[in-house]
N, C-alpha and C positions, 0 to 999 in steps of 0.2 A: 368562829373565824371563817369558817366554808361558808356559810348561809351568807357572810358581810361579802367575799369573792365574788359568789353568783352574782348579789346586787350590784356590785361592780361594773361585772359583765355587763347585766341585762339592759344597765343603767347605759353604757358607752354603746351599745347597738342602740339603743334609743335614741341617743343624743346624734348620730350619724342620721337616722332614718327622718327626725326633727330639723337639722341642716339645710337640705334642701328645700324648707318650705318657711325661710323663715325673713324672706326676702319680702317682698311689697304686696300688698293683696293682691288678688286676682279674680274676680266675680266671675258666676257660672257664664254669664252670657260673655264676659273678656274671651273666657275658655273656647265657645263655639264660635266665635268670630273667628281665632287664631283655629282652629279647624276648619273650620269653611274654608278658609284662604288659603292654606299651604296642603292639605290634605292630598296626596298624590289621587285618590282614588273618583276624587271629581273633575282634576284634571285631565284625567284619561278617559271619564266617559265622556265629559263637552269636545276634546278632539273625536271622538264616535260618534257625535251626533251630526259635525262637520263631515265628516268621512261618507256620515249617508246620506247627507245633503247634496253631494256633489252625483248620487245616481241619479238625482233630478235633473241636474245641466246635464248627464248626459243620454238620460230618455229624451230629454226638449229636444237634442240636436238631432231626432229623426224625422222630427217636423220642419226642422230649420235647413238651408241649403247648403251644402259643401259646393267650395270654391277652389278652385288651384290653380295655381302657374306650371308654368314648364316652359324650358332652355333644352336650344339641343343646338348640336355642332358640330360638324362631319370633314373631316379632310379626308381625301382617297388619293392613291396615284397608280400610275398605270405604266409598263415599257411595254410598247407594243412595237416591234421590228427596228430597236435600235431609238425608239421615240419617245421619250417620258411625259406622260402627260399627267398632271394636277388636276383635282376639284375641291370645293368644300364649299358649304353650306352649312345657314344659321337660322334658328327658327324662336319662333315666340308665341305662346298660347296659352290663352284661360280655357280653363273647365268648370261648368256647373253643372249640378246634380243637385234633383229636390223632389223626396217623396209628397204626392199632391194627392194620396189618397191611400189607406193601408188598411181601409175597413175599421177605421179606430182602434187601430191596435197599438198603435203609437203612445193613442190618448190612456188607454188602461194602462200602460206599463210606466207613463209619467206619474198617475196617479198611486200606482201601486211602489212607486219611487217616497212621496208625498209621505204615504198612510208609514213606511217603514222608518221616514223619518223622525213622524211622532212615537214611533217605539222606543228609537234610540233616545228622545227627550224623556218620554217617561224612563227612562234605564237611567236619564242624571237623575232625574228627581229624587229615582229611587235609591241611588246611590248617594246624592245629597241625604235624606234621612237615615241610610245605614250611619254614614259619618257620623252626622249630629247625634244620630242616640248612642253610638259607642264613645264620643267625646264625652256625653252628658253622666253615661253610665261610668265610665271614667275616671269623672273628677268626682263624680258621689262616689264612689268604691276610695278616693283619695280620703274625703272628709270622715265616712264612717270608719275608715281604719286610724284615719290619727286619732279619734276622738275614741276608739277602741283602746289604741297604745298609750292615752293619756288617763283614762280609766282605771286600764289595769295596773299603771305606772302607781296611781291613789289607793289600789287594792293593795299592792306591795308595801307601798308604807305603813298602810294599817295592819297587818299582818307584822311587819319589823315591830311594830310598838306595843303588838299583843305578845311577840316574843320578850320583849325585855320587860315586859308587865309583870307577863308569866316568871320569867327569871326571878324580877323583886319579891315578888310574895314568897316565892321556893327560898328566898334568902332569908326571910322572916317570918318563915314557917307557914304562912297560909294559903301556900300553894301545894303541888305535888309537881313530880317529875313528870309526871304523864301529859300534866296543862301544859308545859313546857313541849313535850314533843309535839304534842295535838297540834299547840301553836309555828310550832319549828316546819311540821309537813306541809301546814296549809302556807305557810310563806314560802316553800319551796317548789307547790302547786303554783303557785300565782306568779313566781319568776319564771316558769316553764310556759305562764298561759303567755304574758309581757312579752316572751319572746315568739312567742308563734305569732302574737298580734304583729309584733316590728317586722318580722318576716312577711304579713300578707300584705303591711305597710309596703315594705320595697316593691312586692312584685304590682302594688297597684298607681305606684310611682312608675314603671316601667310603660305598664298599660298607659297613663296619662300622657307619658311623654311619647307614646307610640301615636297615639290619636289628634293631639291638640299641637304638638311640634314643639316644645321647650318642658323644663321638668317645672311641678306643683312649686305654688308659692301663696301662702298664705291662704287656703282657701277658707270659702262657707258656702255651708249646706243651704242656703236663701235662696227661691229664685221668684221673682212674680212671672204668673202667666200672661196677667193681661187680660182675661176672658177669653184667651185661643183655644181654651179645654170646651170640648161640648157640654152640656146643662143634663144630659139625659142620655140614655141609651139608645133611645128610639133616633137622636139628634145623631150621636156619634154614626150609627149604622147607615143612616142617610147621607151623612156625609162622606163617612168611607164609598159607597158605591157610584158618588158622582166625584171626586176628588181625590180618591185613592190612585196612586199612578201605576198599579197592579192592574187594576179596572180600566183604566184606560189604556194602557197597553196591548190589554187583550182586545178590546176594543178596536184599536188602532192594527190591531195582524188580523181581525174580521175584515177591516176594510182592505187590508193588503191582499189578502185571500181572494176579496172578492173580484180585485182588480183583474188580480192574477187568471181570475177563472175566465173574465169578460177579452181578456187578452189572447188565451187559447183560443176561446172561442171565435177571434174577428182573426184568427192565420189561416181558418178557412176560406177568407173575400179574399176577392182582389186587389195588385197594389197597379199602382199609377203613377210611373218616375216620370220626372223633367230631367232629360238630358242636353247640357248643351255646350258647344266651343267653340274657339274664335284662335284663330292662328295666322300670326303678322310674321313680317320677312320674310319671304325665301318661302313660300308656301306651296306647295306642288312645282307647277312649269313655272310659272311667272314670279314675280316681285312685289305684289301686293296682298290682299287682304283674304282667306278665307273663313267659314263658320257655316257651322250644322244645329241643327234644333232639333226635337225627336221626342214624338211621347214612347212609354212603353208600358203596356198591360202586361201585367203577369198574374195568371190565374190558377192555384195550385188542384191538380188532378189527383195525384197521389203520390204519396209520402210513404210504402209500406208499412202504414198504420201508427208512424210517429207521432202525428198531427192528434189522432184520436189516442192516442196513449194520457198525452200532454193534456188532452181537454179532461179526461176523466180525473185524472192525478191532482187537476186542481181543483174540479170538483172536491173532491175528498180532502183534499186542502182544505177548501171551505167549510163544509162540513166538523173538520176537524177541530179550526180556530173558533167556529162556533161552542163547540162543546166545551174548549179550554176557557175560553172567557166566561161560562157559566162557574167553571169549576174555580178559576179565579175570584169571580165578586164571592164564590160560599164560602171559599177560605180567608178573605178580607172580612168578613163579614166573624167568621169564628174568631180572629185576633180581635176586633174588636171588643167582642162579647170578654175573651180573656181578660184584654187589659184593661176593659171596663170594671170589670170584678177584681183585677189586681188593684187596683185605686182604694175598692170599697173594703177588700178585707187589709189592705195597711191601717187604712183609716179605724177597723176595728180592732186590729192589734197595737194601733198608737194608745186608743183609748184602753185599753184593756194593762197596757206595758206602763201607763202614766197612776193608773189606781195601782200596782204591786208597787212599783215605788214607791210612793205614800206608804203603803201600808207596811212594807219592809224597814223601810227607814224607823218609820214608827215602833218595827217591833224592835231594830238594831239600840235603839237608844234606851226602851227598856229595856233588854237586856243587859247592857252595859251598866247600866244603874241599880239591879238585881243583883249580877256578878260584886259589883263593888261594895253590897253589903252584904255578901256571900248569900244570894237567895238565887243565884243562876251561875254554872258552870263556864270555865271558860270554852270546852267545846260547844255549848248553847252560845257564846257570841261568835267564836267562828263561824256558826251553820247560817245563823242571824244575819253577816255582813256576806259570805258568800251568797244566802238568797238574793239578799239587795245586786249585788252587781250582776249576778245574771239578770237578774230585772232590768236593771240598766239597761245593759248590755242588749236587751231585745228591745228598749226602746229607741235606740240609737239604731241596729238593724229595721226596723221597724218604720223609723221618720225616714232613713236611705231608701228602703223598698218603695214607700209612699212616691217619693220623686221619681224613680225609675220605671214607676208602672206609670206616673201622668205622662213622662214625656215618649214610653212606648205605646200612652193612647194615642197621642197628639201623632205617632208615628203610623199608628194602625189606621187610623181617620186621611190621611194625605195632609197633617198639617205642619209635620215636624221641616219645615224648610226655611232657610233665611228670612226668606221676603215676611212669611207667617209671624216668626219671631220677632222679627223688627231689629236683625243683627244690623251693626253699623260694617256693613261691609259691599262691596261691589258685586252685585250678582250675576253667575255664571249662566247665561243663557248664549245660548246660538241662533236665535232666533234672527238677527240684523244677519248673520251670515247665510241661512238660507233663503233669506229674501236677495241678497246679493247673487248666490246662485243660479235664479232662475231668472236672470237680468240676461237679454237677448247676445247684448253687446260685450258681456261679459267676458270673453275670450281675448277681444283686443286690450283689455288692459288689466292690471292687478285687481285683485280684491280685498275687502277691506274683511281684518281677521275677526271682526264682529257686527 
């Protein structure tokens, strides 16, 4: 009666952790489409890649001219010996102002606006691939655990039916009390195992609905690539250091760097404003029109050594970003190598997990048929059916690792992205908004959010 309770239990936490998935299928790629879309963590980096777009409009605006109006308005009065007297005056005038020469220093720090914008692109990309592999990773931790809790679920029954086997014979003498317990433990092992599986069930239900945005329903472990997995090692590793967005990134802070250095270096020249204004009504003495025009050179003498602080600092800047992008493509280059090799030993543990089950099974069935003309014990078919489902058991972990390590290739190479995959979804780019940005006329009117 205890050992039928447990099953009870183990049986009703299964039947809950089953529940939720038993709704309408839902294929891997459904899975990462519904990730891509609602995923908070890529909507927050495409507003960043906006946010550094707009340092570009406003480096442009130190090439570009400032304009302004101005009103002015004056009442005064006066008692001088008993006499009140009144004035007031009204006035109206433009201002212009336009740097027409800064030594190019203007143009380094637009470009070093530019180069910081491809950082924050590469920072979606990159963040678009964390998404997709923890989506993917995800629903494979979804599938190998229900197909875990369904295994073990088929362990437990065999186990109940070696007990009551066990029982018949002990009633008709050609068992012993011992087969019975033998049998009694191992059924009560494999309810203990049933429920740590439903348990790593839940918690990989949580992960799913944390990443893809709704709870599992009906999954499978299927997915085609397509040919998006590289052919070769040499393929993946090439690919990762022109397409990895690690690599370009660092890439992208060498050019920012460099900007940055060419920038220090031009606040040594000279700058060359246009100044100029125009002021109607009421303008000095008279009633009509005045206006002034004006170049001005400014040529920096000394700066108590700020100037050359600043130029050395970016040197080493430069310098620096250099050294990080080498250190970059090695460790792009190491994942690679990893998940290249996580591919290859799944693939040897599939094969290796597919010959133990054959051969398990194989020995499970004779023993069953040895035991049934008393020529093998019943703890010889308990050991028998326990080897098979650990067999199992790593061939199911086994087929899960295999997907997890191609789509952490396809991650390591720069391929793990929507467009790559061919998701039916809208793709998050900012690219139409940075080209908006650097639109002259941009200021006098809205811009378009992509």
């Amino acid at each position: 009666m205890r050992i039928k309770r447990i099953l009870q239990v183990a049986i009703a936490a299964g039947a809950l952790s089953f529940a939720a998935v038993s709704a309408h299928a839902e294929s891997l790629r459904d899975a990462l489409s519904s990730a891509y879309s609602t995923n908070p963590n890529i909507a927050s980096a495409l507003l960043s890649v906006k946010v550094s777009a707009e340092d570009i409009a406003i480096r442009r605006a130190g090439k570009l001219p400032t304009i302004g109006a101005s009103a002015d308005y004056s009442y005064g009065w006066s008692v001088i010996g008993g006499t009140t007297s009144t004035s007031q005056s009204t006035s109206l005038g433009l201002t212009y102002r336009q740097t027409l020469f800064d030594n190019l220093q203007t143009d380094a720090q637009i470009e070093q606006a530019r180069a910081l914008t491809v950082v924050a692109s590469q920072a979606l990309r990159n963040a678009e691939q964390n998404v997709l592999l923890s989506a993917a990773t995800a629903y494979l931790n979804v599938v190998r655990d229900t197909q875990l809790v369904q295994l073990r679920s088929e362990s437990m029954a065999f186990f109940q039916a070696q007990v009551s086997s066990a029982n018949d014979r002990l009633q008709i003498g050609e068992g012993t009390r011992i087969d019975v317990s033998q049998a009694e433990a191992r059924l009560a092992q494999s309810v203990a195992s049933y429920r740590d599986a439903v348990t790593s069930l839940q918690v990989s239900q949580a992960g799913y609905a944390r990443w893809i945005g709704h709870n599992p329903q009906n999954l499978s472990g299927s997915y085609d690539f397509g040919g998006v997995l590289p052919n070769s090692l040499d393929q993946a590793i090439t690919l990762a250091e022109t397409q990895h967005p690690a690599v370009l990134s660092a890439q992208a802070q060498v050019r920012a760097a460099q900007s940055g250095s060419d920038a220090a270096r031009a606040a040594f020249g000279p700058t060359l404003d246009l100044i100029g204004s125009i002021c109607g009504i009421n303008c000095g003495a008279g009633t009509g029109m005045s206006g002034s025009i004006r170049l001005t050179l400014s040529i920096p003498l000394y700066s108590g050594g700020a100037m050359g602080a600043s130029l050395r600092q970016a040197n080493l800047r430069q310098i620096s970003s250099e050294l990080d992008a080498l250190a970059a493509r090695d460790q792009v280059v190491e994942s690679v190598i990893s998940a290249w090799n996580g591919v290859q030993n799944a693939n040897a543990q599939i094969t290796s997990a597919q010959a133990q089950v054959s051969a398990n099974q194989a020995v499970l069935d004779g023993v069953i048929e040895e035991r049934n003309v008393g020529q093998s014990t019943t703890l010889q078919v308990l050991d028998a059916q326990a080897n098979l489902i650990s067999a199992r058991e790593g061939l199911i972990s086994a087929s899960s690792s295999k997907m997890i390590a191609s789509f952490s290739l396809l991650a390591s190479v720069g391929r793990l992205t929507a467009e790559d995959l061919g998701l039916s979804v809208q793709i998050q780019s900012a690219d139409g908004y940075v080209r908006n940005v650097e639109d002259v006329w941009a200021e006098l009117r809205s811009v378009p959010d992509n």
